[in-house]
Gaussian input, Z-matrix of N, CA and C with variables (Angstrom, degrees):
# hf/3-21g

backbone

0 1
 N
 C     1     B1
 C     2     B2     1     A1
 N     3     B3     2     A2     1     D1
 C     4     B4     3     A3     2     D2
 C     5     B5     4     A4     3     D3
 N     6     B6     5     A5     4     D4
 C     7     B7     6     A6     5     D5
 C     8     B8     7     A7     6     D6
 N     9     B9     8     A8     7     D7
 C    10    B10     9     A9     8     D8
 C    11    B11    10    A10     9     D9
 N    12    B12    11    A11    10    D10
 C    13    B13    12    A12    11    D11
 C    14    B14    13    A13    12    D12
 N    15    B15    14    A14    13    D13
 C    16    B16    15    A15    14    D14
 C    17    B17    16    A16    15    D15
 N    18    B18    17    A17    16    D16
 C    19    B19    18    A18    17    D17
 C    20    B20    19    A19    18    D18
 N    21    B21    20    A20    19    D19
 C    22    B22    21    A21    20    D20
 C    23    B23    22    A22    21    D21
 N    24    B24    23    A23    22    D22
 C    25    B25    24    A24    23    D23
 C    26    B26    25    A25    24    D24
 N    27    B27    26    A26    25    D25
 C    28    B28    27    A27    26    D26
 C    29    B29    28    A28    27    D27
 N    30    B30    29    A29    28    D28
 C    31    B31    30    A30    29    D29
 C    32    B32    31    A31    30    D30
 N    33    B33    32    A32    31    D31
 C    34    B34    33    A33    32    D32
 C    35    B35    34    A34    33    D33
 N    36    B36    35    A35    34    D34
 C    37    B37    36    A36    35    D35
 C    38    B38    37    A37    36    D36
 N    39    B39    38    A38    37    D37
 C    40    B40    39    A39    38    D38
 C    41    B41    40    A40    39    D39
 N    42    B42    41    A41    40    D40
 C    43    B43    42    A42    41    D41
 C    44    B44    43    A43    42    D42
 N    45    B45    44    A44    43    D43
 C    46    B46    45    A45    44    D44
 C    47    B47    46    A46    45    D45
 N    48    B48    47    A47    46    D46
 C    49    B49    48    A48    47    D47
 C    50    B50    49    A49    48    D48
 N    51    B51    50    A50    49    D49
 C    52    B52    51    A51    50    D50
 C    53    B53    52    A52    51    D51
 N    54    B54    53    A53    52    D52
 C    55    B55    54    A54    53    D53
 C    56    B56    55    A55    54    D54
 N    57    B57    56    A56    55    D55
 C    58    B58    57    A57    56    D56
 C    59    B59    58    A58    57    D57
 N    60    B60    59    A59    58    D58
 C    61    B61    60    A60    59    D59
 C    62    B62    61    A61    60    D60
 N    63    B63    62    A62    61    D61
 C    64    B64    63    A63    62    D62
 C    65    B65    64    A64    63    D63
 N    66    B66    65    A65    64    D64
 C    67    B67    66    A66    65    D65
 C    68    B68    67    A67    66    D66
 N    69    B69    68    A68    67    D67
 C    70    B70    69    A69    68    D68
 C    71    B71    70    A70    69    D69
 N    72    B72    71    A71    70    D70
 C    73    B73    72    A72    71    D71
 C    74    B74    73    A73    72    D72
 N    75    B75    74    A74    73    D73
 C    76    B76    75    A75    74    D74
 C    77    B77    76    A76    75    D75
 N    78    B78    77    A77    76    D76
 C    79    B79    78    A78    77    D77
 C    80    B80    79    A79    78    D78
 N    81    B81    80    A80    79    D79
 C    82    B82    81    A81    80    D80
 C    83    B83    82    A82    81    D81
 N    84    B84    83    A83    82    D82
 C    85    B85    84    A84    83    D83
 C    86    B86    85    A85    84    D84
 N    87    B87    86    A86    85    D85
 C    88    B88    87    A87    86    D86
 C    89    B89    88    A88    87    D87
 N    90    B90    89    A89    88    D88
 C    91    B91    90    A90    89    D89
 C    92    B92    91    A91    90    D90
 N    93    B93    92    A92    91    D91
 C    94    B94    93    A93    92    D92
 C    95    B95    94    A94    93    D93
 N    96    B96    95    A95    94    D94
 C    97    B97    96    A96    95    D95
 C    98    B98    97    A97    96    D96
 N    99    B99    98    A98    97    D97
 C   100   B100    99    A99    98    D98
 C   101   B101   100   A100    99    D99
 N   102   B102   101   A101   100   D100
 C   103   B103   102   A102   101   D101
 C   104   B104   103   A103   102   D102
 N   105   B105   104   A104   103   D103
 C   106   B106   105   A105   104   D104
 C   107   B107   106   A106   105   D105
 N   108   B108   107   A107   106   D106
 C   109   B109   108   A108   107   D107
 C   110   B110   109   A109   108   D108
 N   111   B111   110   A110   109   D109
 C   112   B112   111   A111   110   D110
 C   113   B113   112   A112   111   D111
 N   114   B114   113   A113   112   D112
 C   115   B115   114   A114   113   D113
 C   116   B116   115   A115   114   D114
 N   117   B117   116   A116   115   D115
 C   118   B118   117   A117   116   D116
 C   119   B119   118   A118   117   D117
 N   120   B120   119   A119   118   D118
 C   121   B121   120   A120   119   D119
 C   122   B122   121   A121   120   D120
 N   123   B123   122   A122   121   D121
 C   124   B124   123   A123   122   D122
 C   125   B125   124   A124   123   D123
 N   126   B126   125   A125   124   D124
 C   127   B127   126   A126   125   D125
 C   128   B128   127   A127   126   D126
 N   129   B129   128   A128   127   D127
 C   130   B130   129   A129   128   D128
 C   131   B131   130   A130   129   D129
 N   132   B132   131   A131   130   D130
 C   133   B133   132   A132   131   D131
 C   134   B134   133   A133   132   D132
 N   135   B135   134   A134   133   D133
 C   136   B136   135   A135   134   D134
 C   137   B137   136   A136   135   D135
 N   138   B138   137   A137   136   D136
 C   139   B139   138   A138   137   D137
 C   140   B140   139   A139   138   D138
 N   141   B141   140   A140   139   D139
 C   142   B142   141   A141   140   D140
 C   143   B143   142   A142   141   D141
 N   144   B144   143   A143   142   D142
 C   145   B145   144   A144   143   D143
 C   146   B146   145   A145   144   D144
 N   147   B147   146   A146   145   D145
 C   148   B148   147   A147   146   D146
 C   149   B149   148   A148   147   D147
 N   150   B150   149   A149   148   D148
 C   151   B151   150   A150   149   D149
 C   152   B152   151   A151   150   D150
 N   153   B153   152   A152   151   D151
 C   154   B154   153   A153   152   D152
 C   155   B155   154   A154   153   D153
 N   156   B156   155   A155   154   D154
 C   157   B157   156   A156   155   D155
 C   158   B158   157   A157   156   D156
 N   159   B159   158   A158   157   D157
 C   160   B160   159   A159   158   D158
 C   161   B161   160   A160   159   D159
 N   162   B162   161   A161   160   D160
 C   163   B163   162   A162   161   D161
 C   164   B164   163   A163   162   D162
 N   165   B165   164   A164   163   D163
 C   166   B166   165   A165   164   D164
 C   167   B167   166   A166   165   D165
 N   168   B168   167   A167   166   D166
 C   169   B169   168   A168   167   D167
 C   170   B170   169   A169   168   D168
 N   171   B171   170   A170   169   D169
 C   172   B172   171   A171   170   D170
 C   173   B173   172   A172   171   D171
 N   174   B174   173   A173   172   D172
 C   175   B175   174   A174   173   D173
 C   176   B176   175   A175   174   D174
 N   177   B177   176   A176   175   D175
 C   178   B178   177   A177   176   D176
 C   179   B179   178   A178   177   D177
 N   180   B180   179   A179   178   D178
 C   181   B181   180   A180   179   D179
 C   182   B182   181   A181   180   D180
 N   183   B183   182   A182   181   D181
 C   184   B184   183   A183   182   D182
 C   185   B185   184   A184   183   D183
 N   186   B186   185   A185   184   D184
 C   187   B187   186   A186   185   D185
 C   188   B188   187   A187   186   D186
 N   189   B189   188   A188   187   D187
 C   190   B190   189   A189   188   D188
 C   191   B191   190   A190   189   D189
 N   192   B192   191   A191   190   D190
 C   193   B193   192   A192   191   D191
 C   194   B194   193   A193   192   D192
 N   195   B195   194   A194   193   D193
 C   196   B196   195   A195   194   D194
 C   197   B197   196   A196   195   D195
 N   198   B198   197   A197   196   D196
 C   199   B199   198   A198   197   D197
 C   200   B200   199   A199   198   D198
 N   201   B201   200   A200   199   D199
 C   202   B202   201   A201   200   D200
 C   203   B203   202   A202   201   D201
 N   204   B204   203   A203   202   D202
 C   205   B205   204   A204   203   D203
 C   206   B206   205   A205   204   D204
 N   207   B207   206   A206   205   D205
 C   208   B208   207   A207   206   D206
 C   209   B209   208   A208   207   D207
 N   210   B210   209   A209   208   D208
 C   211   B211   210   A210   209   D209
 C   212   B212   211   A211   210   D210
 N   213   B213   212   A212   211   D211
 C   214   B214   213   A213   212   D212
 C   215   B215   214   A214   213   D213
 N   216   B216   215   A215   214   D214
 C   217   B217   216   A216   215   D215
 C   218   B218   217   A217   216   D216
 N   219   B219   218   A218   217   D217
 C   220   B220   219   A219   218   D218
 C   221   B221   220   A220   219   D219
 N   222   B222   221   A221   220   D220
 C   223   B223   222   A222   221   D221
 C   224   B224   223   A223   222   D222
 N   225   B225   224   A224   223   D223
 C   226   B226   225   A225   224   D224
 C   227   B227   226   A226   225   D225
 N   228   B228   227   A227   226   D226
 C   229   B229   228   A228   227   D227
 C   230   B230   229   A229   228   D228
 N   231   B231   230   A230   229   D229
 C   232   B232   231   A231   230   D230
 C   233   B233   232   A232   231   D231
 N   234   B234   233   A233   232   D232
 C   235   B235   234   A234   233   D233
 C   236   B236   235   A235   234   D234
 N   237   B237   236   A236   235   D235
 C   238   B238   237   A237   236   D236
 C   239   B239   238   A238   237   D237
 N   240   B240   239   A239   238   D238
 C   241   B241   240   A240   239   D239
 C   242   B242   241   A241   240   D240
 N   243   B243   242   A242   241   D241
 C   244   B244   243   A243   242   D242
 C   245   B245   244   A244   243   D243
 N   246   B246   245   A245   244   D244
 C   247   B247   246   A246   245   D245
 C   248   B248   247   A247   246   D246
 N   249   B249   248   A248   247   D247
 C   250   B250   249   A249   248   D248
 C   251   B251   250   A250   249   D249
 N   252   B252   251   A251   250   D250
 C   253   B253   252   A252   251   D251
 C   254   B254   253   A253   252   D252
 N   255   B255   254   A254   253   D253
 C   256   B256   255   A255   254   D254
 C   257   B257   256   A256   255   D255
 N   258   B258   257   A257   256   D256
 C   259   B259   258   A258   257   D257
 C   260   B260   259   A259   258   D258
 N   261   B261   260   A260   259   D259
 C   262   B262   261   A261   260   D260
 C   263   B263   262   A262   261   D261
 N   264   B264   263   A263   262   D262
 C   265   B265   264   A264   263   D263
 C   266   B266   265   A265   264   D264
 N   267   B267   266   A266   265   D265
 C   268   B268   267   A267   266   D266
 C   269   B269   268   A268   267   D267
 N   270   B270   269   A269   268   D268
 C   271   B271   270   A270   269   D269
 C   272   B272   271   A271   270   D270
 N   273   B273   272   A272   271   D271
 C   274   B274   273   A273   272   D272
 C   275   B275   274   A274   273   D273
 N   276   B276   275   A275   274   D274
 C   277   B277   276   A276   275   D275
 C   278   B278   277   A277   276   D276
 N   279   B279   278   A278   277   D277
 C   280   B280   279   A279   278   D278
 C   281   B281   280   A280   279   D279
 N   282   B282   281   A281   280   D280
 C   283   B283   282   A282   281   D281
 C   284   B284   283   A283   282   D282
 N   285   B285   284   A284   283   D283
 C   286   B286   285   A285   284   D284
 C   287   B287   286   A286   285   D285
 N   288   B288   287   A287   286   D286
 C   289   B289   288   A288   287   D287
 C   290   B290   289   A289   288   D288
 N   291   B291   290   A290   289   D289
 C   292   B292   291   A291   290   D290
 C   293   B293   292   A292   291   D291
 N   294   B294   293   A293   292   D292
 C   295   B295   294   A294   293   D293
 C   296   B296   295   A295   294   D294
 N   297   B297   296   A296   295   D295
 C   298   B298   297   A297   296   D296
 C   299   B299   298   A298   297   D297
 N   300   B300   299   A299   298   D298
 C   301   B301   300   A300   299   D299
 C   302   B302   301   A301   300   D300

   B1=1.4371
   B2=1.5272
   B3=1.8264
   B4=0.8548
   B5=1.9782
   B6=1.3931
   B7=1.5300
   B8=2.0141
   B9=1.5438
   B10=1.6816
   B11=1.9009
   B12=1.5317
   B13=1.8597
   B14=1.0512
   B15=1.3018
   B16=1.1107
   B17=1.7585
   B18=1.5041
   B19=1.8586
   B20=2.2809
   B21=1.7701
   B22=1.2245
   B23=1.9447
   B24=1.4479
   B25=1.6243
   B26=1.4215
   B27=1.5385
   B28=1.4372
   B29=1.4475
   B30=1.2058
   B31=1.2531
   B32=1.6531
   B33=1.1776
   B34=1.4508
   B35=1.9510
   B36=1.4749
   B37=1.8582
   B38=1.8636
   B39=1.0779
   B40=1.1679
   B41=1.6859
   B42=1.6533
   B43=1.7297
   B44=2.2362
   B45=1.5194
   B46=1.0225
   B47=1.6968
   B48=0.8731
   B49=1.4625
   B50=1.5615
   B51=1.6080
   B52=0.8701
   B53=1.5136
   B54=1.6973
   B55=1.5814
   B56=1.3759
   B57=2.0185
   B58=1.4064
   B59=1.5801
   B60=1.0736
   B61=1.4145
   B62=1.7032
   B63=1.1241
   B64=1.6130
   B65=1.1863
   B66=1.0085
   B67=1.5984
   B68=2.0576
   B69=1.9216
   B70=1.1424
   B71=2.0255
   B72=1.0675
   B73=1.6309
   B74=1.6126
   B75=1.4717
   B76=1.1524
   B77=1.6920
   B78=1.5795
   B79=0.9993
   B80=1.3494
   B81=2.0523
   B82=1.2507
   B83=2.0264
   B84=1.2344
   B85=1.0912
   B86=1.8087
   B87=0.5352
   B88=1.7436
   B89=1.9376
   B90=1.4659
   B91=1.4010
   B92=1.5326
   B93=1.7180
   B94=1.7632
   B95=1.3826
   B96=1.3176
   B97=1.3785
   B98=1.5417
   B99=1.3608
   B100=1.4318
   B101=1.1300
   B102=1.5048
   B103=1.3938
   B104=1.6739
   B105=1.9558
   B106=1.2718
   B107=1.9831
   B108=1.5531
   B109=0.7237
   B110=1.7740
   B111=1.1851
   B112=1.6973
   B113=1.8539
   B114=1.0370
   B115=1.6013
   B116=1.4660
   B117=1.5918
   B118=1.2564
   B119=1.6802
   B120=1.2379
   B121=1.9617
   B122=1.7665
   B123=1.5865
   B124=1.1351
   B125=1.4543
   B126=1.4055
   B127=1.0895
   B128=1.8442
   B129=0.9463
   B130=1.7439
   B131=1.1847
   B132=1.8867
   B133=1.3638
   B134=1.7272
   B135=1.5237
   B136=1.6768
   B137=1.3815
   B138=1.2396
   B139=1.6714
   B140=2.0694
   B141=1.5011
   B142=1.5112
   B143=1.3794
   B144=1.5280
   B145=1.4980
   B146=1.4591
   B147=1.2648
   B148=2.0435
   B149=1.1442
   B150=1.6403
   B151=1.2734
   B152=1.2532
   B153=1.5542
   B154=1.7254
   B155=1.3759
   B156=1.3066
   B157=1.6633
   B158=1.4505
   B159=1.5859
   B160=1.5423
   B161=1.2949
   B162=1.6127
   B163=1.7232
   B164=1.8197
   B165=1.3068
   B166=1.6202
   B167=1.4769
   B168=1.1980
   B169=2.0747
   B170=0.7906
   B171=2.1226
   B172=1.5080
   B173=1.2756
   B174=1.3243
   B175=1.6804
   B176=1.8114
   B177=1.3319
   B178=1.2856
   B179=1.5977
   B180=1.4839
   B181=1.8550
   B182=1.5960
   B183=1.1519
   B184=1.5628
   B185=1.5031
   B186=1.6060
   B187=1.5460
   B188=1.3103
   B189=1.5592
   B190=1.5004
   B191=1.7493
   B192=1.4125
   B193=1.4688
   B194=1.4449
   B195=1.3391
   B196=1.9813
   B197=1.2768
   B198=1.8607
   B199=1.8290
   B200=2.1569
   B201=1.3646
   B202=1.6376
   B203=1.3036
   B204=1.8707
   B205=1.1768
   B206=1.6554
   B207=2.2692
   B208=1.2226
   B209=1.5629
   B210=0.8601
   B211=2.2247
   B212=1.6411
   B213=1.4732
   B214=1.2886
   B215=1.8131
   B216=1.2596
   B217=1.1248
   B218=1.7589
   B219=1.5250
   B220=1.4385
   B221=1.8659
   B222=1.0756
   B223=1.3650
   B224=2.3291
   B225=1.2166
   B226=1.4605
   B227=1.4374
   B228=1.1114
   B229=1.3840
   B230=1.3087
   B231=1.6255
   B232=1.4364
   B233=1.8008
   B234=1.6161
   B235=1.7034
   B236=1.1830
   B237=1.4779
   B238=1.4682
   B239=1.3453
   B240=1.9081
   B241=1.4358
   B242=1.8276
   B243=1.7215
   B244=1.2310
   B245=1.1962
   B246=1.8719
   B247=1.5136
   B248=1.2549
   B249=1.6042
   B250=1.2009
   B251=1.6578
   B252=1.2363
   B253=1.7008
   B254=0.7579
   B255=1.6927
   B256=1.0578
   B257=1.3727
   B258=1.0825
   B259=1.8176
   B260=1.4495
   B261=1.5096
   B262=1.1449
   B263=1.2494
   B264=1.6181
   B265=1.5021
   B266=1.7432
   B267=1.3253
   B268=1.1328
   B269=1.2936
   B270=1.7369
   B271=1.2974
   B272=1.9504
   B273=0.9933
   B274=1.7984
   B275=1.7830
   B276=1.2142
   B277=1.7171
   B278=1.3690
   B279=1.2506
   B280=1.2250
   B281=1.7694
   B282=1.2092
   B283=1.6881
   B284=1.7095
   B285=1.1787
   B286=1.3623
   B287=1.1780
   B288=1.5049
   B289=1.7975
   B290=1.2360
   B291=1.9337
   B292=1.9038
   B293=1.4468
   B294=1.3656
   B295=1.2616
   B296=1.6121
   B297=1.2594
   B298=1.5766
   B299=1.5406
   B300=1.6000
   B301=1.1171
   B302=1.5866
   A1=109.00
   A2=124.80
   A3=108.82
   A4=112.88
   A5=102.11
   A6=93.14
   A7=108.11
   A8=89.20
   A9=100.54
   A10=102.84
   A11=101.02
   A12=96.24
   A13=117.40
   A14=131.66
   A15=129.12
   A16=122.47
   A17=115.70
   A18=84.41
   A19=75.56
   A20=75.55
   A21=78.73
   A22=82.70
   A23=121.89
   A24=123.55
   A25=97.17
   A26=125.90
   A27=122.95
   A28=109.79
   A29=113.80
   A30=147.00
   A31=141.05
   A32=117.67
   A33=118.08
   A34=94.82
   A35=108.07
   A36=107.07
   A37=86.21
   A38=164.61
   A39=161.91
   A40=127.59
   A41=85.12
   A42=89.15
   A43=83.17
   A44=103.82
   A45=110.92
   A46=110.41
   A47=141.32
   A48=152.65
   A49=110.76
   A50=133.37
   A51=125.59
   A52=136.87
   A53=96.05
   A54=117.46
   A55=100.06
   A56=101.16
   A57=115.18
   A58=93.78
   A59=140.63
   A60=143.39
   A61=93.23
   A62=124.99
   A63=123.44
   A64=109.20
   A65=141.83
   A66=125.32
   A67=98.42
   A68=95.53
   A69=87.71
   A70=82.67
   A71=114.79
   A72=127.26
   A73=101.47
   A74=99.79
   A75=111.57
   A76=135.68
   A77=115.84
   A78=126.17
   A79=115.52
   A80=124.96
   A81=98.97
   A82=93.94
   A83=118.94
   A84=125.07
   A85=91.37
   A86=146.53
   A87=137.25
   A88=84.35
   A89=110.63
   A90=113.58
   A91=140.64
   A92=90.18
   A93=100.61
   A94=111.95
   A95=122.43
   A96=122.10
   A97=116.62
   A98=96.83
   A99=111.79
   A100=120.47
   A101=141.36
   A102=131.51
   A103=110.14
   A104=115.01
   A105=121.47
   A106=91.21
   A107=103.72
   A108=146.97
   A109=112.42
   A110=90.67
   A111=105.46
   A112=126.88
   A113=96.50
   A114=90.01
   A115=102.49
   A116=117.56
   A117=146.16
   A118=94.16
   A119=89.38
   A120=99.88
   A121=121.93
   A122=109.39
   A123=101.05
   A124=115.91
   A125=113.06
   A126=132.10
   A127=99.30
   A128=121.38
   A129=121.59
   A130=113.76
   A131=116.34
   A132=121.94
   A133=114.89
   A134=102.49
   A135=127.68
   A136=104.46
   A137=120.50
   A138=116.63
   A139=96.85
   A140=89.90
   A141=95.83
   A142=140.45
   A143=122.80
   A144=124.07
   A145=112.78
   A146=104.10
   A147=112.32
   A148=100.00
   A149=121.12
   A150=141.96
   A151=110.32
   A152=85.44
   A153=118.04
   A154=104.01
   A155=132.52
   A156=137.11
   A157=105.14
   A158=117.29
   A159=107.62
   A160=106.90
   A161=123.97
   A162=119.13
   A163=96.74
   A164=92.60
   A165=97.70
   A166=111.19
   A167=110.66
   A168=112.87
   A169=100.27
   A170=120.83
   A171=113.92
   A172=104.12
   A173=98.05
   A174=107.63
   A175=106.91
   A176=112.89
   A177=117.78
   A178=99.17
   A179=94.69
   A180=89.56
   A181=112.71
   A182=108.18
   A183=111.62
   A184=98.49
   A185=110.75
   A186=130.03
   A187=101.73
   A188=88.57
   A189=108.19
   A190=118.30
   A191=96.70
   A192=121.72
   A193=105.20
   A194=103.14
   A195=140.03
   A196=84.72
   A197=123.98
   A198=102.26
   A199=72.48
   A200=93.51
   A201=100.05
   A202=89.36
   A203=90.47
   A204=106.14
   A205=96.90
   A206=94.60
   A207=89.02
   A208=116.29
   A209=117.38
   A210=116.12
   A211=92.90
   A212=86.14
   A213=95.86
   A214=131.90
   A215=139.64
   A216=159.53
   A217=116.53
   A218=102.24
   A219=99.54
   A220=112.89
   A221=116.78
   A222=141.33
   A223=96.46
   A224=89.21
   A225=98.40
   A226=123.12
   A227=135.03
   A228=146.86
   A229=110.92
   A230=115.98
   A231=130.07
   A232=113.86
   A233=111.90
   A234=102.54
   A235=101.78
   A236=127.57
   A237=117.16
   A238=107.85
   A239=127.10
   A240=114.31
   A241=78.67
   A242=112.71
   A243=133.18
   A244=98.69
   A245=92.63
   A246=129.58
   A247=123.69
   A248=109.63
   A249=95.17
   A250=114.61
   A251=113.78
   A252=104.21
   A253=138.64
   A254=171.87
   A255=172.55
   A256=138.65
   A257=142.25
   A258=109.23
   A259=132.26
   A260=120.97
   A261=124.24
   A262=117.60
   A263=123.54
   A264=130.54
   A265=87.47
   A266=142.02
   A267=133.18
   A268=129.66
   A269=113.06
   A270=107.68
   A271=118.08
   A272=117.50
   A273=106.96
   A274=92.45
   A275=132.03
   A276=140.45
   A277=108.46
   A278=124.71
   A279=148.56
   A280=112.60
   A281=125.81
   A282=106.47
   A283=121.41
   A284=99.38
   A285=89.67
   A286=113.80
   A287=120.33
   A288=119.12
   A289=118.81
   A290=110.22
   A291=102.39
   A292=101.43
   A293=113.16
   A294=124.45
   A295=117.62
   A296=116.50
   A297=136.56
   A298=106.22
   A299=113.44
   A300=102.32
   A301=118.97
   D1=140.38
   D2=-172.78
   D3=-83.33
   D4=-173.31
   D5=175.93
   D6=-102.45
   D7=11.73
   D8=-164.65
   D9=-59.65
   D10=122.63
   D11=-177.84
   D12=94.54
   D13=-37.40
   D14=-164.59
   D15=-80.72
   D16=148.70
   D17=-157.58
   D18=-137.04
   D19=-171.73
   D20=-157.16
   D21=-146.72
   D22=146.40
   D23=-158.89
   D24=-154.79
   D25=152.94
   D26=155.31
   D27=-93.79
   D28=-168.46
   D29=158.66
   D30=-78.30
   D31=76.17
   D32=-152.27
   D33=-104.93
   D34=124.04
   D35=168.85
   D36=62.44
   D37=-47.60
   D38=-147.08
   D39=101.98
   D40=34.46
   D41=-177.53
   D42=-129.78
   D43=168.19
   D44=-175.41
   D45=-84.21
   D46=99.63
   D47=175.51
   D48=-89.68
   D49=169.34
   D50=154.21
   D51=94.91
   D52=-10.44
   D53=-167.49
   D54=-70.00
   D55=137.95
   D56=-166.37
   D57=-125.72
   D58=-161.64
   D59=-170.37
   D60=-147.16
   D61=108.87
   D62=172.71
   D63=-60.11
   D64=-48.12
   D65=161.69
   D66=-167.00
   D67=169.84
   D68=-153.76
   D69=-98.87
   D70=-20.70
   D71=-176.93
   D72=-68.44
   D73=140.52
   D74=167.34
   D75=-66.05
   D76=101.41
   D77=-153.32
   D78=-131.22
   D79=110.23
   D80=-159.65
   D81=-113.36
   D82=134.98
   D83=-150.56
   D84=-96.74
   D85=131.40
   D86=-125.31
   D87=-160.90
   D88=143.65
   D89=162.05
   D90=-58.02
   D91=111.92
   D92=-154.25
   D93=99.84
   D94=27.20
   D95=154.65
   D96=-127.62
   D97=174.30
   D98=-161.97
   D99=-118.00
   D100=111.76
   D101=143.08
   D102=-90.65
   D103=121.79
   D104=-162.09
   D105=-137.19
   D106=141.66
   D107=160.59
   D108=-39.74
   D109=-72.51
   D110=171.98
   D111=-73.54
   D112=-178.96
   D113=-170.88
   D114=-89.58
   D115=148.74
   D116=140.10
   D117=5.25
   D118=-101.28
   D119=-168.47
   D120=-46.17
   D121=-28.36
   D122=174.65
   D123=-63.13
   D124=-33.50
   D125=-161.88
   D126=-78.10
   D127=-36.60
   D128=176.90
   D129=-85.20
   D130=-20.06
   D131=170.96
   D132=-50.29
   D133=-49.10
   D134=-161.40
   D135=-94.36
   D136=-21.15
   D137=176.85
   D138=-156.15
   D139=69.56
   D140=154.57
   D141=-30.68
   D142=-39.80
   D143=171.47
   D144=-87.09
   D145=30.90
   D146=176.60
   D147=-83.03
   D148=136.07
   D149=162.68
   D150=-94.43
   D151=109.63
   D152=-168.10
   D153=-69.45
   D154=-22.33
   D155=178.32
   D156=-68.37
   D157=-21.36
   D158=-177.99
   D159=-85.68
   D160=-8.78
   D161=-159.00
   D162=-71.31
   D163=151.13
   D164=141.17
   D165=-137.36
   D166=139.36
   D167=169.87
   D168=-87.19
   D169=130.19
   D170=156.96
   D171=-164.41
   D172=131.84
   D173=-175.32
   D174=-44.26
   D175=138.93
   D176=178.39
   D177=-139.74
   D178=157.68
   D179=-173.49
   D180=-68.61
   D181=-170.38
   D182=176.68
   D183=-100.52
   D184=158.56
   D185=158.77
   D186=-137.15
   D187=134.04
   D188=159.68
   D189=-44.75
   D190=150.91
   D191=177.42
   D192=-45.65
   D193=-82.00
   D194=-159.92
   D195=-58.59
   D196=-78.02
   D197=-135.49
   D198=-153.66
   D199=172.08
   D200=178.20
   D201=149.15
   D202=177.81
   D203=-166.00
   D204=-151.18
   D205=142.25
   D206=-173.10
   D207=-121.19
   D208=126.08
   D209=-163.58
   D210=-98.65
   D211=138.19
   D212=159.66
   D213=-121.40
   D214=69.21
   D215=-160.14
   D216=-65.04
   D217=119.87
   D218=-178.89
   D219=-75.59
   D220=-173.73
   D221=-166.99
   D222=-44.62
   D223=-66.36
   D224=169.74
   D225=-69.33
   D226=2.40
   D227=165.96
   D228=81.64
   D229=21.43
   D230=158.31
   D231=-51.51
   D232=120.90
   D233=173.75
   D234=-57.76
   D235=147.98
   D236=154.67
   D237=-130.42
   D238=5.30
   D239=174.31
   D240=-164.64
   D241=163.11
   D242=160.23
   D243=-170.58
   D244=142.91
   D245=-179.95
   D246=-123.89
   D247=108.94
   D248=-172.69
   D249=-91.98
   D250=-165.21
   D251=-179.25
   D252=-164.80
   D253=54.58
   D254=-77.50
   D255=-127.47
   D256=144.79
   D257=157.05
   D258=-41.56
   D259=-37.16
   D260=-178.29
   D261=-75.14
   D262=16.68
   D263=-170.68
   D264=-103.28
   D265=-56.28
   D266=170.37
   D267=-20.85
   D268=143.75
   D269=-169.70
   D270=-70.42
   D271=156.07
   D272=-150.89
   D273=-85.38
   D274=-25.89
   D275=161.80
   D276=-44.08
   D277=-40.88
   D278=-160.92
   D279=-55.98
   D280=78.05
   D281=-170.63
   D282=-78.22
   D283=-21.85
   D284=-175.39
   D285=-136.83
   D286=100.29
   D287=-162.39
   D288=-89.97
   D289=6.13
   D290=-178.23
   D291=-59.84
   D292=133.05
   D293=165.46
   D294=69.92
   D295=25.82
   D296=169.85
   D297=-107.49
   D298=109.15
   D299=174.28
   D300=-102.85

């Protein structure tokens, strides 16, 4: 299935805010690929044997640190999944979760 239309929004006060469109090109995100937030190179910086043919770059909204919520919306802006989330969802080994999702 492609990822063409399909968008992705948080949770702002408990209404859906934030909705972005993952891209408008036809893109089928296939097992073992990536749509990332961050850039390309950071991403080959921190895990060198990444196959850069699976990346895609695309602006995605922001989520909060602490707690939020993440929607995922088809082509027509139908919900079809939400996650909510917390600090206490982190792994408990884990010391320092700024920016660990």
């Amino acid at each position: 299935m492609s990822l063409a239309g399909w968008k992705l929004g948080n949770v702002s006060d408990g209404a859906v805010d934030d909705v972005l469109t993952i891209t408008g090109a036809s893109f089928l995100l296939l097992p073992g690929a990536y749509a990332d937030r961050e850039s390309t190179a950071n991403i080959v910086s921190n895990y060198p044997q990444s196959r850069t043919e699976r990346f895609m770059e695309t602006d995605l909204p922001s989520y909060n640190n602490g707690e939020g919520g993440v929607v995922l919306q088809a082509p027509d802006g139908t919900q079809l999944d939400r996650f909510d989330y917390n600090d206490d969802l982190h792994f408990a080994l884990v010391n320092e979760t700024e920016g660990i999702a």
